[in-house]
N, C-alpha and C positions, 0 to 999 in steps of 0.2 A: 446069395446075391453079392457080385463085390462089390467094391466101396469106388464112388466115383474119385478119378482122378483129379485132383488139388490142384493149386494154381494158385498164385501169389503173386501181387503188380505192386510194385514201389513206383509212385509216381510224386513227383516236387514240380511245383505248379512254378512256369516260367513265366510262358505268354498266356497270363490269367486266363483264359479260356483253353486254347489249343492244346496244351497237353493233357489236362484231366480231359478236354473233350475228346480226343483219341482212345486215352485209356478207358473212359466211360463206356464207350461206344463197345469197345474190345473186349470189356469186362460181362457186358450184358448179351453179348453175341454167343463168346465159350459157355455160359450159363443156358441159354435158352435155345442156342442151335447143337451146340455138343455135350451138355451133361457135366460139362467141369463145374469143381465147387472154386469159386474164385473169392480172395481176400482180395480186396482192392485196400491198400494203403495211401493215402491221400495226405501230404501236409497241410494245406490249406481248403479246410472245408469250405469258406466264406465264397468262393470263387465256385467250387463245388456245386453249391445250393443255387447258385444263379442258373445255370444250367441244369439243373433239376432240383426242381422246388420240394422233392420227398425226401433231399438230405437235411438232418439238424443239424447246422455246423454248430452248436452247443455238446453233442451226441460224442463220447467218446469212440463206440463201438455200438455200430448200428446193421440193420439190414434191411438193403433197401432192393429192391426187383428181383430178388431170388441171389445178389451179391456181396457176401460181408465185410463189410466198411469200416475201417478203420481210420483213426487221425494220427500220422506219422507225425509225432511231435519233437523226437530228437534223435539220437545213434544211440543212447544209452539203452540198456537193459537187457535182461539175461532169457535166455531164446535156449529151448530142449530140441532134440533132433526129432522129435513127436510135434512139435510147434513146425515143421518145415514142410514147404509143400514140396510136390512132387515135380512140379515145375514152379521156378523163380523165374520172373521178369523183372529186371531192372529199366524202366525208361529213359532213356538221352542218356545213358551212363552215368544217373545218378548212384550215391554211393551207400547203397545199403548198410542197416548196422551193423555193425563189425561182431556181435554178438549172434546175428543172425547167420552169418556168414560159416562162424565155426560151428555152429549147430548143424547147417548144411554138408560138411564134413564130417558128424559124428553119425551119420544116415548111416546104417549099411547098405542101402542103395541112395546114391548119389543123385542128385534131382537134376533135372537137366537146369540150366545155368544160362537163357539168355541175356542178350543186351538188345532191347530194344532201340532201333536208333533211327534216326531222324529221317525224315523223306527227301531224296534228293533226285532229279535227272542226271546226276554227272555217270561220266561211263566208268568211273574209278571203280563203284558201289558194286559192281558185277562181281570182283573179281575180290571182295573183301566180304561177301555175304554169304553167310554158313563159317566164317575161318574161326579158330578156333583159340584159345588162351591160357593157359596154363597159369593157375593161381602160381604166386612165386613160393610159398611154404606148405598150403596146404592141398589135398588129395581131391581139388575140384579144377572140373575144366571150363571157363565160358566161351559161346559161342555170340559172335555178332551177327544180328537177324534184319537184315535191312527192307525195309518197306519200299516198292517201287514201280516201273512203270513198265519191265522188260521181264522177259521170262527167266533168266537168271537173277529175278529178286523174291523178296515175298510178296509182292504182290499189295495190294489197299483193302483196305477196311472196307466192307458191303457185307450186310445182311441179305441173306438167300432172297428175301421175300420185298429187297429195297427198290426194285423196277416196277413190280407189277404194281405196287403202293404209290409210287409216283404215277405211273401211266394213267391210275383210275381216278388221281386229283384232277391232272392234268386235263384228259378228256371230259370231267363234270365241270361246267362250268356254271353251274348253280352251287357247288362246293367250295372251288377257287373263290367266286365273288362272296359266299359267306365266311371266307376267313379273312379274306382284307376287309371284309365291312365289321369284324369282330374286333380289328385296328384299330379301326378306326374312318377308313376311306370309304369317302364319300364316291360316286358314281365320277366326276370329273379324275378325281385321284387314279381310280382304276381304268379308266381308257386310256388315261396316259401312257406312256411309255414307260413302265416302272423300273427302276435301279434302286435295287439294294448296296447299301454305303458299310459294308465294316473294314475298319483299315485302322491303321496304327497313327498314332499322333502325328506324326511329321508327313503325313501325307498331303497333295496339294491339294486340299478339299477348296479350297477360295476359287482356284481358276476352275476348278471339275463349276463352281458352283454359278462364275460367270458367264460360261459358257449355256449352260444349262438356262438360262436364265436369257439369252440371248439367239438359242434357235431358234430352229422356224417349227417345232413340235413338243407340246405338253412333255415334261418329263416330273412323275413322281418320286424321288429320292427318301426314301425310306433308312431308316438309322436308328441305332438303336443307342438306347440311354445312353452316356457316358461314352460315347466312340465321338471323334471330332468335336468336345465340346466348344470349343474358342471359335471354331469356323461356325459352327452349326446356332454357339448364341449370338453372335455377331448377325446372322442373318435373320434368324428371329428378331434379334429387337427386344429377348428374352432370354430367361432363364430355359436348358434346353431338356426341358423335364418330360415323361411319356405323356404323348398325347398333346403336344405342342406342334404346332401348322402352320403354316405361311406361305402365301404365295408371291414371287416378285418376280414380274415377267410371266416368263412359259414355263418357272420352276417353282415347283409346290417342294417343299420340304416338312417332314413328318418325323417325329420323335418317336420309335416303339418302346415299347418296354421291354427286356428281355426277355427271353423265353424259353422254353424247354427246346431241347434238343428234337423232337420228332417235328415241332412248330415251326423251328428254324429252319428244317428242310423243308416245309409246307410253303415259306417263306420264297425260298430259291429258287422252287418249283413255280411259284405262282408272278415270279417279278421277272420280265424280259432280258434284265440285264444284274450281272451281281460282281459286286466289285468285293472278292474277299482279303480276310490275309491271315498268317501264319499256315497250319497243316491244317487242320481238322475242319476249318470251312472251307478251305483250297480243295479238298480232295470231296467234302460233298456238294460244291459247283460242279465239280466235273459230272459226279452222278446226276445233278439236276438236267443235265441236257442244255440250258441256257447258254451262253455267248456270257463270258467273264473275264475276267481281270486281278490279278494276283497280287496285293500287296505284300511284299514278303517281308518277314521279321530281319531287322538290319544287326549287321553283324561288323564287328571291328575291319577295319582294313576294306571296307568295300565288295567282303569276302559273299556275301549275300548278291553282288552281281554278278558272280559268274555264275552262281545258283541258280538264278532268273532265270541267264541268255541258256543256260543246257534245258530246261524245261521247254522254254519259249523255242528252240531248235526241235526240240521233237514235236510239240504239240503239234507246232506251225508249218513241218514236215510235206512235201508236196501230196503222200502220199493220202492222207488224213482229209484234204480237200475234195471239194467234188467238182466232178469233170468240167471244165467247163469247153462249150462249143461243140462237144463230142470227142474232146481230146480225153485222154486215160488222165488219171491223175498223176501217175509220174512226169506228164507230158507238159503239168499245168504250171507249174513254178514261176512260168514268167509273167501268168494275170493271174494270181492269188491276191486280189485286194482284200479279203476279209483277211487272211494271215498277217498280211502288213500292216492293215488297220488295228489290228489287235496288238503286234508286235510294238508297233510307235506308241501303242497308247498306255504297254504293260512297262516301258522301259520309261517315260516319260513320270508316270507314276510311282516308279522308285527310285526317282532322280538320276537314271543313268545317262537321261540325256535332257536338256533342258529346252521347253516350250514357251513359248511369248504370246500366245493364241489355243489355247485348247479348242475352241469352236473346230477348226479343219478336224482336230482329230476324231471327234464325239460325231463328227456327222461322217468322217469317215468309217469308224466301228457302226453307227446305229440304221446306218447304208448298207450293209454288210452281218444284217442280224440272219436272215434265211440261209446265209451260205455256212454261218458261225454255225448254226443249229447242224447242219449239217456235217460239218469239218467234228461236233462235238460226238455226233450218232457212229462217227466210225472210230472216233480214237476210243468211245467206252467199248466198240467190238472190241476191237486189237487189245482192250485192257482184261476183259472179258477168259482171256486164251491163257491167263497165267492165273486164273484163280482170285479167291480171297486172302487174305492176311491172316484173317484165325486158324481157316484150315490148313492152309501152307503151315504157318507156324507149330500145329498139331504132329502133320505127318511128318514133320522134321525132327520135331519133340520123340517121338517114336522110335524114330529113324538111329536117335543117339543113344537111346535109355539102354 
C-alpha cells in the first residue's frame, strides 16, 4: 500500500482569525476529502484555539482532526530532507525556515513549492497564477497559486458536502431557531431582521448603529466578543462581554461568544444579513447564500480600495442579477437597485466614500434582500464552474511533480 502524500502549511497569523481560518479550513479538507497527511504550522496558537476549541495553544505538537499541529515559534532549527513534505505551502508569502528550505533541496524528488497568496478580484491575478520562481542559489522552483473568482484561478475553499449541509439548516426551521435560542435569542431577537457584525476596528459601527435604531423594522445585530468593543460598550451602557443585550429603539444588540468554525457558518446561514471582513469570512458569506457586506482588511496607501471596487465590479456585474420586468439580465444594468444598494453601502463602509445618514442606505440594501438572495444563487453557479481550491491546488501539485 503506498504511503499518502505529505503536505505542509506554514501559516503566521496576521488578521487574527482570517488566515489560520483559511488554512484551517484547507488543512481539514486535504485530510478528509483527499487522503493527504497535512502538518499545519501555526505561530499563534492562542488565536488558533478560538476557532477551534480542540487546539491547546499550551501543546507544542498536537493532533487535532486527523491534522498534525504544530506551533511555528521561530526560523531557527535544523530540518533532514525525510522531515520535508511532498508538497510545501507557504501562506501570504510568509517566510519559511531557512533550514527548511535547504532540506527541501537535499529531497531527491523535489516537493512541489507553492505560495499561497491572498484573494483578490483584480484582473492582474489571471495572468500571475501558476507562474513560476526560481530559488536564486538553490535547485528548487516556486510556484504562485492564487485563490479566485474566474476560471483562470484556483478557485475558493468549499468542502464537497458545504451546500447540501447549509440547504438542510436552512430549510429546518426548528434547527435554525434552536441555534440562536442556544445564543441566546429570545423569540423577539429572531423575527427580527438579523445582521451579523464582524468587522475590523475602524469600522463605522456608531452610524450602522443609529440607523438601526432609527428604522421602521426590528433589527438583531449579533457580534461577537471583542469585534467593535468601544461602539458596542458605548451602546450597552456595559462591559461588552458574551451574552450582553440591549435594546434602543428598533435595535437589539447581542454579544456572542466565539465559536467554532462549522457554528460560525451555522451563524451566516441563519442571519438575513452578514456584514463580514478580511478573507475567510468574506468568502463563507458568499457560500451562505445571504445579502452581505465586506469589510476589507485596510492596507497602506488606500491600496485595500481598489481591492473592494474590482470585487464589488464583478459581484455587482449585471449579469449576476435577476431579470427584472422580463428583461435578460444583461439588459438590466440600468434598475439594479439591489447592486447599488449593496455597492453604496460596501464603499461607505470602508471609508471610500463618506455618509451623513446611514438610514437611506440600510433601507436601501434591506429593500433589496429577495433580489440580493438572488444576485447571490447565481454568482455561487458562475463560482461553481471553476472548482474548489484544494482540488485545483492538487491537480496542479501533480501537474508539476
Amino acid at each position: 500500500m503506498s504511503q499518502p502524500v505529505t503536505l505542509a502549511l506554514f501559516c503566521k497569523v496576521v488578521d487574527n482569525y482570517g488566515d489560520i481560518g483559511i488554512c484551517w479550513r484547507l488543512a481539514r479538507q486535504l485530510v478528509h476529502e483527499h487522503g493527504i497527511a497535512v502538518t499545519l504550522w501555526v505561530d499563534d496558537m492562542h488565536s488558533f484555539a478560538r476557532i477551534c476549541p480542540r487546539v491547546d495553544p499550551h501543546v507544542a505538537a498536537q493532533q487535532v482532526e486527523g491534522v498534525a499541529v504544530y506551533h511555528w515559534r521561530d526560523q531557527e532549527g535544523t530540518y533532514f530532507a525525510e522531515d520535508v513534505a511532498d508538497i510545501v505551502i507557504e501562506f501570504f508569502a510568509v517566510d519559511i525556515p531557512p533550514g527548511y528550505v535547504t532540506a527541501m533541496a537535499q529531497r531527491p524528488v523535489k516537493p512541489v513549492w507553492l505560495n499561497l497568496e491572498g484573494l483578490t478580484a483584480e484582473e492582474w491575478v489571471e495572468g500571475c497564477h501558476t507562474l513560476p520562481s526560481m530559488h536564486p542559489r538553490l535547485p528548487l522552483t516556486k510556484h504562485f497559486f492564487f485563490p479566485g473568482f474566474k476560471g483562470k484561478t484556483g478557485g475558493l475553499p468549499r468542502e464537497a458536502g458545504l451546500f447540501g449541509e447549509r440547504d438542510r439548516f436552512q430549510q429546518d426551521p426548528a434547527a435554525v431557531a434552536a441555534f440562536l435560542g442556544a445564543l441566546g435569542l429570545d423569540a423577539a431577537e429572531q423575527a427580527a431582521c438579523k445582521v451579523s457584525l464582524f468587522c475590523y476596528p475602524h469600522a463605522p459601527v456608531a452610524s450602522l448603529f443609529d440607523a438601526w435604531q432609527r428604522g421602521g423594522a426590528p433589527v438583531a445585530c449579533l457580534v461577537p466578543e471583542g469585534v467593535a468593543k468601544d461602539e458596542v460598550r458605548a451602546f450597552l451602557g456595559a462591559e461588552p462581554v458574551a451574552g450582553a443585550v440591549r435594546t434602543q429603539g428598533m435595535l437589539t444588540v447581542r454579544v456572542l461568544p466565539f465559536v467554532p468554525q462549522p457554528d460560525y457558518d451555522r451563524l451566516l446561514w441563519a442571519c438575513d444579513v452578514n456584514i463580514v471582513r478580511g478573507e475567510d469570512s468574506f468568502v463563507r458569506a458568499q457560500w451562505a447564500g445571504r445579502p452581505f457586506a465586506w469589510h476589507i482588511y485596510p492596507q497602506d496607501e488606500n491600496l485595500h480600495h481598489k481591492k473592494l471596487r474590482a470585487f464589488i465590479a464583478r459581484y455587482c456585474a449585471p449579469q449576476y442579477g435577476a431579470a427584472l420586468d422580463g428583461a435578460s439580465p444583461d439588459n438590466a444594468a440600468a434598475g439594479r437597485p439591489d447592486a447599488n444598494a449593496l455597492e453604496r453601502l460596501m464603499l461607505a463602509l470602508n471609508g471610500v466614500v463618506e455618509e451623513t445618514d446611514w438610514l437611506p442606505l440600510w433601507q436601501a440594501l434591506s429593500g433589496s434582500l429577495e433580489p440580493l438572495a438572488c444576485r447571490s444563487a447565481n454568482w455561487q453557479k458562475a463560482l461553481l464552474e471553476n472548482g474548489d481550491l484544494a482540488s485545483n491546488l492538487l491537480t496542479f501539485a501533480r501537474s508539476v511533480r
